[in-house]
mmCIF file of the N, C-alpha and C atoms, coordinates in Angstrom:
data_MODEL
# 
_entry.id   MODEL 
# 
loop_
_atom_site.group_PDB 
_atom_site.id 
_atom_site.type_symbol 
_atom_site.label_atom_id 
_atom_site.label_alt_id 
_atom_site.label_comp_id 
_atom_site.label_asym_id 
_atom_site.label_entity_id 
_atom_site.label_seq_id 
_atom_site.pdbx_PDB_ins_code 
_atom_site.Cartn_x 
_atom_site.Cartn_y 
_atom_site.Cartn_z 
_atom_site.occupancy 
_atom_site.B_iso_or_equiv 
_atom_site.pdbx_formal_charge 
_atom_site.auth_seq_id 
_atom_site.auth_comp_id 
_atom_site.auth_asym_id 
_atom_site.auth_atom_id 
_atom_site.pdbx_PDB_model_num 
ATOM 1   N N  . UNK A 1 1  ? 27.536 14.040 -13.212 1.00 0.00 ? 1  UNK A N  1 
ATOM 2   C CA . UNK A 1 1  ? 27.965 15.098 -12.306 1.00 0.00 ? 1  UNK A CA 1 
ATOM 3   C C  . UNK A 1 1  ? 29.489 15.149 -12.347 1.00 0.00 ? 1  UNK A C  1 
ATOM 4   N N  . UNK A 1 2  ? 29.825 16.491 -12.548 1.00 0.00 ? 2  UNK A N  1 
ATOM 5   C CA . UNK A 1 2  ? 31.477 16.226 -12.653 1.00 0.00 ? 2  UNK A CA 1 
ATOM 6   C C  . UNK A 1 2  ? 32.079 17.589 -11.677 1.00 0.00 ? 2  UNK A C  1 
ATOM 7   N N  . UNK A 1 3  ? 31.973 17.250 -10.786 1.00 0.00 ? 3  UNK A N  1 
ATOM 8   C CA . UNK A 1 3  ? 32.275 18.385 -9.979  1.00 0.00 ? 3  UNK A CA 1 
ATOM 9   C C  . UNK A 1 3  ? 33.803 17.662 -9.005  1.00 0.00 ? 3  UNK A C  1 
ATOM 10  N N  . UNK A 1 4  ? 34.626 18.275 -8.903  1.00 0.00 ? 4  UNK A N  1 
ATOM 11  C CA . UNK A 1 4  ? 35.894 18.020 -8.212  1.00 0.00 ? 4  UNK A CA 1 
ATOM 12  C C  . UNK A 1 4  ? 35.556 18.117 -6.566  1.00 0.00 ? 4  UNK A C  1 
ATOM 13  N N  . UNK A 1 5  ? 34.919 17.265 -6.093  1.00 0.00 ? 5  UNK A N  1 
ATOM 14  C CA . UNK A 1 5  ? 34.761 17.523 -4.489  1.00 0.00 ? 5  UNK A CA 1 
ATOM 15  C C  . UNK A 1 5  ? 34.901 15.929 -4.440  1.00 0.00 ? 5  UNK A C  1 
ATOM 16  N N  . UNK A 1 6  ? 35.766 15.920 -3.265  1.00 0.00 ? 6  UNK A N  1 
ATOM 17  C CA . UNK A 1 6  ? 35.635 14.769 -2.493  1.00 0.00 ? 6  UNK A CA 1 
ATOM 18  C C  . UNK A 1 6  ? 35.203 14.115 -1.307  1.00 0.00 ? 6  UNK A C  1 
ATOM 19  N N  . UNK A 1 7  ? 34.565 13.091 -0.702  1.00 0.00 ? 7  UNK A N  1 
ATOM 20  C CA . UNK A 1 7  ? 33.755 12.560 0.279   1.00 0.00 ? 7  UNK A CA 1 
ATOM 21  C C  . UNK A 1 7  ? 34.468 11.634 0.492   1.00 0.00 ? 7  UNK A C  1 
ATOM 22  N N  . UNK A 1 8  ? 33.919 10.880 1.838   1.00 0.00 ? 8  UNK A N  1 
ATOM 23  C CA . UNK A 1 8  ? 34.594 9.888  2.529   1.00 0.00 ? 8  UNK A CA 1 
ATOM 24  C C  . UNK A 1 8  ? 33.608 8.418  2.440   1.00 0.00 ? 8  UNK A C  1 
ATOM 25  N N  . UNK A 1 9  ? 33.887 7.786  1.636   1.00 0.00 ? 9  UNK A N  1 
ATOM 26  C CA . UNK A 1 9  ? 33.326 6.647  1.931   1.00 0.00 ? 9  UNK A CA 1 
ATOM 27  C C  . UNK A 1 9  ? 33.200 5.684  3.231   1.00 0.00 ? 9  UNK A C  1 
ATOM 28  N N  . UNK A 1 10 ? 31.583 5.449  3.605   1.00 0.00 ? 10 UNK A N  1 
ATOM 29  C CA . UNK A 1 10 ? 31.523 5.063  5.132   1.00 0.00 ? 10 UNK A CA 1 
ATOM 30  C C  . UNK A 1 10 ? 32.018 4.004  5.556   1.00 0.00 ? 10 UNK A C  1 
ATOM 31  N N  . UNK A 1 11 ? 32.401 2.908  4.188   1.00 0.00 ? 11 UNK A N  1 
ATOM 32  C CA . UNK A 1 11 ? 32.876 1.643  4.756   1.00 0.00 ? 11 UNK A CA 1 
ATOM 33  C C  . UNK A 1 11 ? 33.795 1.585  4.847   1.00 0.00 ? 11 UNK A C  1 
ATOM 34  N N  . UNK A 1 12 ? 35.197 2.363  3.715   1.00 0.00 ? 12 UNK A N  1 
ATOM 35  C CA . UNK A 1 12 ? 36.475 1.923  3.708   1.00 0.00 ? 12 UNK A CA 1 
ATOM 36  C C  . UNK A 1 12 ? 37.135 3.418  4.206   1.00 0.00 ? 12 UNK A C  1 
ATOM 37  N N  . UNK A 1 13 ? 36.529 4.671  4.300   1.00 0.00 ? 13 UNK A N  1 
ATOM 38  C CA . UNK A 1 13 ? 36.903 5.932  5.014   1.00 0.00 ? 13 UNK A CA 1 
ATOM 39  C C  . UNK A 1 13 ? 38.125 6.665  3.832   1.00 0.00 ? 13 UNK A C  1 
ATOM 40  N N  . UNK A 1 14 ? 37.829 5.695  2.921   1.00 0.00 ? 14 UNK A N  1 
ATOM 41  C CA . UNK A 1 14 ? 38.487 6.312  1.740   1.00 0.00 ? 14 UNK A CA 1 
ATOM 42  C C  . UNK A 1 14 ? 37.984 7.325  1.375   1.00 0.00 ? 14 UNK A C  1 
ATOM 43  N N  . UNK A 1 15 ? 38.640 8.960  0.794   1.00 0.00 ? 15 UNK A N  1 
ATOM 44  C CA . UNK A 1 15 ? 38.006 9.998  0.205   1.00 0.00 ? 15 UNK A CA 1 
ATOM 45  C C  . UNK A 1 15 ? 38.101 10.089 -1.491  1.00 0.00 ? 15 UNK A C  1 
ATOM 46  N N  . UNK A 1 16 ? 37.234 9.787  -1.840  1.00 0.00 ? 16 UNK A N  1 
ATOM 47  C CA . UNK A 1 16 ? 36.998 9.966  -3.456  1.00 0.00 ? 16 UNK A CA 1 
ATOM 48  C C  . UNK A 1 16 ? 36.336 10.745 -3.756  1.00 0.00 ? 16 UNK A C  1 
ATOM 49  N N  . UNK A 1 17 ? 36.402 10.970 -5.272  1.00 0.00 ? 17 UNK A N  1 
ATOM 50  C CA . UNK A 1 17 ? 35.749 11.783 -5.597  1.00 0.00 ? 17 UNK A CA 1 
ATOM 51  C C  . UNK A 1 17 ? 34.097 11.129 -5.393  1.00 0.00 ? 17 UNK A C  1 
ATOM 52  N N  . UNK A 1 18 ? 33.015 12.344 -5.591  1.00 0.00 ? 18 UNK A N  1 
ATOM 53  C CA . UNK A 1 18 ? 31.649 12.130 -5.613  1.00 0.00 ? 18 UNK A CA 1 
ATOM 54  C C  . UNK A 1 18 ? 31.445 11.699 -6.703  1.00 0.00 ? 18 UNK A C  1 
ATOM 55  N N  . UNK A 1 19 ? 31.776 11.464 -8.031  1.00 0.00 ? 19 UNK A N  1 
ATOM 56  C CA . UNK A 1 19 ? 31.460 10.857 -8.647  1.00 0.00 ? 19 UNK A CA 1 
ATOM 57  C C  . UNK A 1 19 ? 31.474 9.128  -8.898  1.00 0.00 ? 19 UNK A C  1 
ATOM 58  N N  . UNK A 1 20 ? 31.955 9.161  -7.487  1.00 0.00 ? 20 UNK A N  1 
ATOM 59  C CA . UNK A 1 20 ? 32.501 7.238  -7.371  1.00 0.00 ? 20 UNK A CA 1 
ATOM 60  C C  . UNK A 1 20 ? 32.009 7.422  -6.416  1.00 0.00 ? 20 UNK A C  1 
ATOM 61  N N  . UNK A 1 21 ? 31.192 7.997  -5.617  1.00 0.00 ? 21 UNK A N  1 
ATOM 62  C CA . UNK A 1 21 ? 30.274 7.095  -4.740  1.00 0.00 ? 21 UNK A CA 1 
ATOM 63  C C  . UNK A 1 21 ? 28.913 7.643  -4.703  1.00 0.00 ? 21 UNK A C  1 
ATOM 64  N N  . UNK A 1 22 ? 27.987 7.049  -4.036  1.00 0.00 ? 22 UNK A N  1 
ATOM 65  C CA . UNK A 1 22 ? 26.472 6.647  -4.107  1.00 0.00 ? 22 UNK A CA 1 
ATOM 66  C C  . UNK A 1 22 ? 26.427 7.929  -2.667  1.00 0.00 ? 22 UNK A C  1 
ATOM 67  N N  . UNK A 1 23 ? 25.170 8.837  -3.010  1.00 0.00 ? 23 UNK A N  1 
ATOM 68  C CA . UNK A 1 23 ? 25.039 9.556  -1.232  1.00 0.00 ? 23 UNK A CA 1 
ATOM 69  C C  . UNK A 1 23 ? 23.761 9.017  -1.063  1.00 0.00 ? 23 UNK A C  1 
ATOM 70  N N  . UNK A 1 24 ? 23.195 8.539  0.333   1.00 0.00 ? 24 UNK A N  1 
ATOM 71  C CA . UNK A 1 24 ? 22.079 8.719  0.960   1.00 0.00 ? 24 UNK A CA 1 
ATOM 72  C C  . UNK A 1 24 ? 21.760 9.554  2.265   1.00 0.00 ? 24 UNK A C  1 
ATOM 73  N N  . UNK A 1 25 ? 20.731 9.214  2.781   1.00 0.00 ? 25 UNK A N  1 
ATOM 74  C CA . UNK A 1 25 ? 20.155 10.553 3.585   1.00 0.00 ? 25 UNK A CA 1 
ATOM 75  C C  . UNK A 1 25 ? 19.616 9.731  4.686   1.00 0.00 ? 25 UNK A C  1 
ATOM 76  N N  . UNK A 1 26 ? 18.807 10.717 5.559   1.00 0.00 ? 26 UNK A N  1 
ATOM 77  C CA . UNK A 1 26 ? 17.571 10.536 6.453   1.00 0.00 ? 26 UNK A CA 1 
ATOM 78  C C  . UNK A 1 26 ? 17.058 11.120 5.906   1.00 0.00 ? 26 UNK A C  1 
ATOM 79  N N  . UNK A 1 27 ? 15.687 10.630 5.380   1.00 0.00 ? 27 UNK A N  1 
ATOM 80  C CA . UNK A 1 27 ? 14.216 11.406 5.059   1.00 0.00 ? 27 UNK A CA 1 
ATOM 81  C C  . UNK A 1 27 ? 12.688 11.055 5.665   1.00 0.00 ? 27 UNK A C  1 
ATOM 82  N N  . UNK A 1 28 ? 12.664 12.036 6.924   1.00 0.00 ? 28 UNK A N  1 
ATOM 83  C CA . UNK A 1 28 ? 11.001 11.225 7.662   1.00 0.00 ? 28 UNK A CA 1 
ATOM 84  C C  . UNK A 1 28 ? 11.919 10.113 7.936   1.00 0.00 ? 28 UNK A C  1 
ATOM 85  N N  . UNK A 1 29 ? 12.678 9.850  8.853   1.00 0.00 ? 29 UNK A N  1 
ATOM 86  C CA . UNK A 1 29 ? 13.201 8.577  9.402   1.00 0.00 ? 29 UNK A CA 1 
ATOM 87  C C  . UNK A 1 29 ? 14.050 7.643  8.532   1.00 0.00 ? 29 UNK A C  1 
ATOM 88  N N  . UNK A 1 30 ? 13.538 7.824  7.151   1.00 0.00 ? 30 UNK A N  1 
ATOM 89  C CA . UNK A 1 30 ? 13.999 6.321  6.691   1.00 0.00 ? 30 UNK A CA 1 
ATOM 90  C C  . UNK A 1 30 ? 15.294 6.835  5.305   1.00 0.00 ? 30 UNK A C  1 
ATOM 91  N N  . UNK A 1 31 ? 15.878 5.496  5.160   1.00 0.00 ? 31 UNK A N  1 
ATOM 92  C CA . UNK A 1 31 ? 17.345 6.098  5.005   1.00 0.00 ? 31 UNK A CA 1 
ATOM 93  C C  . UNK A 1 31 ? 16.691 5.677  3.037   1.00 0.00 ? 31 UNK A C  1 
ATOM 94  N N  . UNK A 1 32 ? 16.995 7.096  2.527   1.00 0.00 ? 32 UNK A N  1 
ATOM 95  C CA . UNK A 1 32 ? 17.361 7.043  0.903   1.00 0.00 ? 32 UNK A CA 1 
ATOM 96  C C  . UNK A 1 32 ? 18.129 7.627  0.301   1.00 0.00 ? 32 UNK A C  1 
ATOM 97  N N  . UNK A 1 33 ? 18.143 7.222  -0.961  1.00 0.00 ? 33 UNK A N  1 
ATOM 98  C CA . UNK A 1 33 ? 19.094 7.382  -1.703  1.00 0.00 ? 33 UNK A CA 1 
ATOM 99  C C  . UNK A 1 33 ? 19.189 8.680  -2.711  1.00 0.00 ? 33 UNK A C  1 
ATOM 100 N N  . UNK A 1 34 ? 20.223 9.826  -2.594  1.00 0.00 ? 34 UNK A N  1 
ATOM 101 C CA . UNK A 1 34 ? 19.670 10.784 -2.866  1.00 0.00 ? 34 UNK A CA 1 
ATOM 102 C C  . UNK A 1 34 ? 21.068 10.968 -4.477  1.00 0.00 ? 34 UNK A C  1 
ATOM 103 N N  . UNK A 1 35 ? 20.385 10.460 -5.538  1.00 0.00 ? 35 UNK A N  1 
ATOM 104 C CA . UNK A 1 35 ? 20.819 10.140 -6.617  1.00 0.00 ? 35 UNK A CA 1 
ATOM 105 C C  . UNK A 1 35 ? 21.323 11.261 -7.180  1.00 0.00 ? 35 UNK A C  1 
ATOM 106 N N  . UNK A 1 36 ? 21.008 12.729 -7.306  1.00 0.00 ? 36 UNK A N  1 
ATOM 107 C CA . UNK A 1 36 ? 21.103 13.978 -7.496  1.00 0.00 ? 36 UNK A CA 1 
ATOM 108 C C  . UNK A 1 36 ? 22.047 15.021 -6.566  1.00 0.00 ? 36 UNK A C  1 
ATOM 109 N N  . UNK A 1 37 ? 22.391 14.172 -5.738  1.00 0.00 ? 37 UNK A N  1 
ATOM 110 C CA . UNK A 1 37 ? 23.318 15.131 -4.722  1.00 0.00 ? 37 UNK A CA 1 
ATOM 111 C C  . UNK A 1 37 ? 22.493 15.928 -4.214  1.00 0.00 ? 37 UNK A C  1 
ATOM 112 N N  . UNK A 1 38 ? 21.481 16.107 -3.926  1.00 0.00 ? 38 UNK A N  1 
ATOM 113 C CA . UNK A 1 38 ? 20.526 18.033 -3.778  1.00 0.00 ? 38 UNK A CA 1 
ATOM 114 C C  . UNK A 1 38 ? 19.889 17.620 -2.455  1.00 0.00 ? 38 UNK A C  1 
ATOM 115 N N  . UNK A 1 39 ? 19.610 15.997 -1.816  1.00 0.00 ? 39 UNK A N  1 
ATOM 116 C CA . UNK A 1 39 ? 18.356 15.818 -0.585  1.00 0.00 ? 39 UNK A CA 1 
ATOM 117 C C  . UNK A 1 39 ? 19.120 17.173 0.577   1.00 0.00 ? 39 UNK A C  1 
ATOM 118 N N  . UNK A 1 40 ? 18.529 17.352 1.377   1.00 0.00 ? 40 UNK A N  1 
ATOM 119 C CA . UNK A 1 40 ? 18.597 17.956 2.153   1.00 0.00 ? 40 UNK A CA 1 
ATOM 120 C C  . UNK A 1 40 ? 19.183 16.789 3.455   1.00 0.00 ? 40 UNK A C  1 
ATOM 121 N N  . UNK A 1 41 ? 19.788 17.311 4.533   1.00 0.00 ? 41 UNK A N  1 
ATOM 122 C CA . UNK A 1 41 ? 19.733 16.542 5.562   1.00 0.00 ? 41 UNK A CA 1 
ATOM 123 C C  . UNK A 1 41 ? 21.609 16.037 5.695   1.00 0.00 ? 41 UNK A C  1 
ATOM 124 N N  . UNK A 1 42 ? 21.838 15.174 6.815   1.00 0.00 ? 42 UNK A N  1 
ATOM 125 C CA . UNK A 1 42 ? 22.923 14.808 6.615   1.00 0.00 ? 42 UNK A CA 1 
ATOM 126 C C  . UNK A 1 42 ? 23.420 13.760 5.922   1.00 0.00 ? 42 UNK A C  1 
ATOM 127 N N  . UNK A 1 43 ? 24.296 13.948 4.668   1.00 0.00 ? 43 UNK A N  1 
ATOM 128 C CA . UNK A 1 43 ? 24.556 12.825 3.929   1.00 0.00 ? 43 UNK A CA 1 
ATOM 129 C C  . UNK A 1 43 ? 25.587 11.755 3.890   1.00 0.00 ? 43 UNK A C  1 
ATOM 130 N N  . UNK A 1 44 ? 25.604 10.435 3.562   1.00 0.00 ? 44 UNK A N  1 
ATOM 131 C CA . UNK A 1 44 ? 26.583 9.529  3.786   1.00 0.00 ? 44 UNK A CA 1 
ATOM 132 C C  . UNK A 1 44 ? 26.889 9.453  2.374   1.00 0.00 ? 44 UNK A C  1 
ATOM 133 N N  . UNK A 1 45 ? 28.056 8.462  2.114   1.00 0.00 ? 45 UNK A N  1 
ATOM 134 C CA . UNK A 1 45 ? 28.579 8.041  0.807   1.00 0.00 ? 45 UNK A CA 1 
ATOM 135 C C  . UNK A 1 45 ? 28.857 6.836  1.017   1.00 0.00 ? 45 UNK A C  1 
ATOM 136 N N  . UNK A 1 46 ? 28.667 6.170  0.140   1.00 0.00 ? 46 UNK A N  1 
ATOM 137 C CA . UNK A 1 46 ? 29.728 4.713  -0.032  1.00 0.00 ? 46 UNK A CA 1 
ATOM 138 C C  . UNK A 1 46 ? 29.707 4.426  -1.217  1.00 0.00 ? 46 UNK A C  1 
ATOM 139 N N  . UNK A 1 47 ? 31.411 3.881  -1.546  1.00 0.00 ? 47 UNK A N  1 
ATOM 140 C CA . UNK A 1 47 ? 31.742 3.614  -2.704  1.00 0.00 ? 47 UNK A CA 1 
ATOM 141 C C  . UNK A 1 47 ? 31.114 2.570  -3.538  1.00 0.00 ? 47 UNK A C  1 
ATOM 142 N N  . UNK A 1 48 ? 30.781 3.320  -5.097  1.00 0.00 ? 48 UNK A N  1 
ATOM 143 C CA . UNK A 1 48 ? 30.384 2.393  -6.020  1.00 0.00 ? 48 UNK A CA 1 
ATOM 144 C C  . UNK A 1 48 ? 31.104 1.164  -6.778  1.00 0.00 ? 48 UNK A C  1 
ATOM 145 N N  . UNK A 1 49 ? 30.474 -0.115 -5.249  1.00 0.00 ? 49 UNK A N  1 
ATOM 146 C CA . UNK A 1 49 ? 31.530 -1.303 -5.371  1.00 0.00 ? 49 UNK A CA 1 
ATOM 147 C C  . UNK A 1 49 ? 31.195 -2.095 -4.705  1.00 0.00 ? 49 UNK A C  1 
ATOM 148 N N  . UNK A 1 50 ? 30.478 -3.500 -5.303  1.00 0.00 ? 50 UNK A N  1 
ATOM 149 C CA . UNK A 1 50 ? 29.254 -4.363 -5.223  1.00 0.00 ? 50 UNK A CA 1 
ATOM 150 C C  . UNK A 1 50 ? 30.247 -5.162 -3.617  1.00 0.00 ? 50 UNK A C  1 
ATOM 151 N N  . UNK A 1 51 ? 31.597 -5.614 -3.561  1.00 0.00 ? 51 UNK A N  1 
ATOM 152 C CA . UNK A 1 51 ? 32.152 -5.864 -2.698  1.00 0.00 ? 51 UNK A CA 1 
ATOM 153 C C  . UNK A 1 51 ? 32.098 -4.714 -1.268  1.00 0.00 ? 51 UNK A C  1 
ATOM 154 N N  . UNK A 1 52 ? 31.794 -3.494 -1.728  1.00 0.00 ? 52 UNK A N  1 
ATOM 155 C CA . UNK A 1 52 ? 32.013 -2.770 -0.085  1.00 0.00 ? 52 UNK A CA 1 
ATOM 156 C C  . UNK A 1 52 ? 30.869 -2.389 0.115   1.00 0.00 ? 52 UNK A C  1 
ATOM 157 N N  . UNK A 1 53 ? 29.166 -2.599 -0.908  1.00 0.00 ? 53 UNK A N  1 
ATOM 158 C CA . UNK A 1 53 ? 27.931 -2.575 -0.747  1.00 0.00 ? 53 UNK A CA 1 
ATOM 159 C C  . UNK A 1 53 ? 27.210 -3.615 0.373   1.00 0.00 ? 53 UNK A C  1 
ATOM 160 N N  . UNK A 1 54 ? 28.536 -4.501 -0.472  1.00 0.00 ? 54 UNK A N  1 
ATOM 161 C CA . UNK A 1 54 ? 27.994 -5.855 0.670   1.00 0.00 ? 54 UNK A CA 1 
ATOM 162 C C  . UNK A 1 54 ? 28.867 -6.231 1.972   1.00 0.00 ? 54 UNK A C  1 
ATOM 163 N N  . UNK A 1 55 ? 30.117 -5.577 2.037   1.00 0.00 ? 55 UNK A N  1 
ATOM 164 C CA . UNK A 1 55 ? 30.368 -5.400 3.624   1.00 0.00 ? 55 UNK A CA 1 
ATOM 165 C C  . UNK A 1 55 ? 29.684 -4.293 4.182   1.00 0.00 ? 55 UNK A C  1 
ATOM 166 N N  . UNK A 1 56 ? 29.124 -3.272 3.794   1.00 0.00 ? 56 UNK A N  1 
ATOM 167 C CA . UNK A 1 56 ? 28.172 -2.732 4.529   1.00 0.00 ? 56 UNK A CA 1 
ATOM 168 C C  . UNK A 1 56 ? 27.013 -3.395 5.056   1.00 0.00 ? 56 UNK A C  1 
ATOM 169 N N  . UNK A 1 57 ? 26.576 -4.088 4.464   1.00 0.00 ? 57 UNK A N  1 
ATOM 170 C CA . UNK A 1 57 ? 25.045 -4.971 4.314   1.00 0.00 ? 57 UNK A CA 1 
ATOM 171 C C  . UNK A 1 57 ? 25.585 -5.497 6.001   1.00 0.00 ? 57 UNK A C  1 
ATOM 172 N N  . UNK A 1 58 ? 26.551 -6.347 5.699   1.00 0.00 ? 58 UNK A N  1 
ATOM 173 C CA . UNK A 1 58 ? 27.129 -7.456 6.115   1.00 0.00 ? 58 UNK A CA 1 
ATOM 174 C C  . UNK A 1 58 ? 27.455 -6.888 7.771   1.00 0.00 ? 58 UNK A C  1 
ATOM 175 N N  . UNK A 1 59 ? 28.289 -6.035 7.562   1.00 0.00 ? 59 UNK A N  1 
ATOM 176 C CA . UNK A 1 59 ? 28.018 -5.373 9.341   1.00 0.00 ? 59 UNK A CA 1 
ATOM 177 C C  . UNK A 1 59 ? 27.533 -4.320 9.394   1.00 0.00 ? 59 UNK A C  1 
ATOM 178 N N  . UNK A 1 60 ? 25.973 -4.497 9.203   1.00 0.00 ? 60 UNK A N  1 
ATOM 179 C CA . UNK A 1 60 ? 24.978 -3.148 9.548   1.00 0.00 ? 60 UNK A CA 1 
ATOM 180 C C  . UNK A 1 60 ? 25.588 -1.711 9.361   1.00 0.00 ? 60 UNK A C  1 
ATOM 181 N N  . UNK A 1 61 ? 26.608 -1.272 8.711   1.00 0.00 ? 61 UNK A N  1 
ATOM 182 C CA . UNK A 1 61 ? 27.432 0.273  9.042   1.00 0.00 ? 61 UNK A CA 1 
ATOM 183 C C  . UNK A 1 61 ? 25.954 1.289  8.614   1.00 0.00 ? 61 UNK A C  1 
ATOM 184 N N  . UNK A 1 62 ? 25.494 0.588  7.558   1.00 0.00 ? 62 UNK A N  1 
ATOM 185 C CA . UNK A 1 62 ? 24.343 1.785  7.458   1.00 0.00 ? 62 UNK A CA 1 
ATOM 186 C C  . UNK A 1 62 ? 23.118 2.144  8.809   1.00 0.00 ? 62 UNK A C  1 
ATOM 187 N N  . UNK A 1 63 ? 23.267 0.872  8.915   1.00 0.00 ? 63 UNK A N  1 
ATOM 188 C CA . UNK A 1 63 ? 22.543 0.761  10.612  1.00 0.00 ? 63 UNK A CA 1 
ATOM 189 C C  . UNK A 1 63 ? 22.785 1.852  11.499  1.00 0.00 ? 63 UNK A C  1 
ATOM 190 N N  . UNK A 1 64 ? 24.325 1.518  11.671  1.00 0.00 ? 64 UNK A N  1 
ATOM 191 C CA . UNK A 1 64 ? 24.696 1.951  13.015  1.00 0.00 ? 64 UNK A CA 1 
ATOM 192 C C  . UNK A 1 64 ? 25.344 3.236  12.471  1.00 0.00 ? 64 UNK A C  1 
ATOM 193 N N  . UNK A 1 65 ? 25.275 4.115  11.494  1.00 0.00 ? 65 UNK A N  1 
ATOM 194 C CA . UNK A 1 65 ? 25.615 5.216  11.256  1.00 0.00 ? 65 UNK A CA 1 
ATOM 195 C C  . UNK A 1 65 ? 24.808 6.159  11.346  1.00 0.00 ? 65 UNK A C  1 
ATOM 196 N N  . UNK A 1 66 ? 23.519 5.458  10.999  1.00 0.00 ? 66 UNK A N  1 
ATOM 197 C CA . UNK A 1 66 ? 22.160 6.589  10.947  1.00 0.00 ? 66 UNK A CA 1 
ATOM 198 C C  . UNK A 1 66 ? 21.197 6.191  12.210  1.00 0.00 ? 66 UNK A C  1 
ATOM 199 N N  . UNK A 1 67 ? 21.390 4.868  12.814  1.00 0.00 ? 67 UNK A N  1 
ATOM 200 C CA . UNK A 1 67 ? 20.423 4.749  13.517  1.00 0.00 ? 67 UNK A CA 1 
ATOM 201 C C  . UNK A 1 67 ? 19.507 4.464  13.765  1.00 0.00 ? 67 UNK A C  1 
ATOM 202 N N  . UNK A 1 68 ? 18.716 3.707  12.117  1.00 0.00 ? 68 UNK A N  1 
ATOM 203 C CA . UNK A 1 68 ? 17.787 3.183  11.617  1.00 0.00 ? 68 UNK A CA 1 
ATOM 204 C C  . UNK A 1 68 ? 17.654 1.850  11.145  1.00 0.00 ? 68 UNK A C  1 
ATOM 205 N N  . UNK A 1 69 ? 16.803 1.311  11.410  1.00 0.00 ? 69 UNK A N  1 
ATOM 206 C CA . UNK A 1 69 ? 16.485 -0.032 10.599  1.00 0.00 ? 69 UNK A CA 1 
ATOM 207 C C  . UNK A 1 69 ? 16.725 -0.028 9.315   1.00 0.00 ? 69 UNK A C  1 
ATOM 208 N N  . UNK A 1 70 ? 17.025 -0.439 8.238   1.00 0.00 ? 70 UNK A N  1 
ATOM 209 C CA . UNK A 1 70 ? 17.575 -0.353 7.100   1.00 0.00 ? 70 UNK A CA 1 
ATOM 210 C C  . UNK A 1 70 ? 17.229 -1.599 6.239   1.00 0.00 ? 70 UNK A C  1 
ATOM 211 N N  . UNK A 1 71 ? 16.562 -1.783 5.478   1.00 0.00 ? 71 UNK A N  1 
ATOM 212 C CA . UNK A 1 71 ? 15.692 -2.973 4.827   1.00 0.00 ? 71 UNK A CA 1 
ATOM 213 C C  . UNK A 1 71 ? 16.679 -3.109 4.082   1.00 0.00 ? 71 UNK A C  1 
ATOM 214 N N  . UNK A 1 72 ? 16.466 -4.360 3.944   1.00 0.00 ? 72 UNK A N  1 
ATOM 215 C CA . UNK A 1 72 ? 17.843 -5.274 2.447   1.00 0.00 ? 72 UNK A CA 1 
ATOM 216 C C  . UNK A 1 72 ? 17.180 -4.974 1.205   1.00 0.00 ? 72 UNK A C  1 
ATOM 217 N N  . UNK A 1 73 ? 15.805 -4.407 0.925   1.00 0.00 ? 73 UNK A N  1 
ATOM 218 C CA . UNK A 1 73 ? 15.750 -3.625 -0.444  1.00 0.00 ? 73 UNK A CA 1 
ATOM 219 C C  . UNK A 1 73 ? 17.047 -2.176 -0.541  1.00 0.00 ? 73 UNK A C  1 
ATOM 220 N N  . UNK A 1 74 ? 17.013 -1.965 0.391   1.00 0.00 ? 74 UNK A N  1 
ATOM 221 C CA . UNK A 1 74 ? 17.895 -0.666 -0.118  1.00 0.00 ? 74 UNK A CA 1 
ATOM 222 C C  . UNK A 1 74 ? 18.979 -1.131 -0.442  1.00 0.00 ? 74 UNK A C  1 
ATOM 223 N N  . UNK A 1 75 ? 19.913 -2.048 0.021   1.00 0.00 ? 75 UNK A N  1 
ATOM 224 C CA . UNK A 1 75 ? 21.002 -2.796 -0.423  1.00 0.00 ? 75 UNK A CA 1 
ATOM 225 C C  . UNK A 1 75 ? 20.871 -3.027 -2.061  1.00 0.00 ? 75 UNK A C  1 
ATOM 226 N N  . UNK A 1 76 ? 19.821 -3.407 -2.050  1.00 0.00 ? 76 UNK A N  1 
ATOM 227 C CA . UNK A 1 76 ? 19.884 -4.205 -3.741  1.00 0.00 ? 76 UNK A CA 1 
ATOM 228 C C  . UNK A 1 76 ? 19.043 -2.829 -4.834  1.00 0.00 ? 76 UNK A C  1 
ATOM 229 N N  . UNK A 1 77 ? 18.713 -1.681 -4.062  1.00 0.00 ? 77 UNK A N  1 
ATOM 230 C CA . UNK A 1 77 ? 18.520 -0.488 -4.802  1.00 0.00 ? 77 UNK A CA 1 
ATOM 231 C C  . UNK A 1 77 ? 20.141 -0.197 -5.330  1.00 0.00 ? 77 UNK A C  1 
ATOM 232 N N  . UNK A 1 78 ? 20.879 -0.341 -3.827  1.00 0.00 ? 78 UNK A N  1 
ATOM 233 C CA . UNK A 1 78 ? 22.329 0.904  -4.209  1.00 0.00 ? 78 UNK A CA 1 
ATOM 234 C C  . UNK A 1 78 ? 23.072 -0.568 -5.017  1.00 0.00 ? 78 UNK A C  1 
ATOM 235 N N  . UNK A 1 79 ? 22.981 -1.687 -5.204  1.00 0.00 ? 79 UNK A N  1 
ATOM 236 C CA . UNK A 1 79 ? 23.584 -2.453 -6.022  1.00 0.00 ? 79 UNK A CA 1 
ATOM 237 C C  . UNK A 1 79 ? 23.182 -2.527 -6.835  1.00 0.00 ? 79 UNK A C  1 
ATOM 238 N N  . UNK A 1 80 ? 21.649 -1.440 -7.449  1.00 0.00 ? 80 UNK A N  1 
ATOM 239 C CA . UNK A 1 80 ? 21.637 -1.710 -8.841  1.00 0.00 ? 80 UNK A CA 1 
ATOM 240 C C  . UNK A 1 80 ? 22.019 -0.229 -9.885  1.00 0.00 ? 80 UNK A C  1 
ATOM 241 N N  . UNK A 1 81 ? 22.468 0.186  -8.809  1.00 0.00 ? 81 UNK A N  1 
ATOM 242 C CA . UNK A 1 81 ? 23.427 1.562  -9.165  1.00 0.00 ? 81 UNK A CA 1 
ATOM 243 C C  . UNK A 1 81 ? 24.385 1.522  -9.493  1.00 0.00 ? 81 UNK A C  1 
ATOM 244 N N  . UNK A 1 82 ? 24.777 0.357  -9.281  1.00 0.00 ? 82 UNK A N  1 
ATOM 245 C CA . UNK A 1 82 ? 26.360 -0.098 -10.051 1.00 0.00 ? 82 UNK A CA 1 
ATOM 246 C C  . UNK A 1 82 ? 26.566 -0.229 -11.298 1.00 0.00 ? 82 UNK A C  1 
# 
């Protein structure tokens, strides 16, 4: 994807481009990963960067951003996106 738009990454509030970071969603409650840019719904970003994957992990931000329980598989989904 090479499109010139930039997003805010949720952990460090840095704005990069979308091509350096990962978006996920709410879908039916539960938080995924919307690899294509296209899910519908409101989307988050965080940068593709095994260190700010895992301070997210580390203080729940995906938690407490969406509101949801958030399984440590999804952690090691968006770390294998790296």
């Amino acid at each position: 994807m090479t499109r010139d738009i930039n997003r805010t990454c949720l952990v460090t509030r840095e704005s990069k481009p979308i091509s350096e970071l990962i978006r996920f969603t709410l879908i039916n409650g539960k938080v995924v990963i919307d690899k294509e840019h296209k899910l519908g719904g409101r989307g988050y970003y965080i940068s593709k960067d095994k260190d700010i994957i895992n301070e997210a992990k580390k203080k729940n931000l995906i938690k407490k951003a969406l509101k949801v329980e958030v399984p440590s598989s999804f952690y090691d989904e968006l770390l294998s996106l790296l």
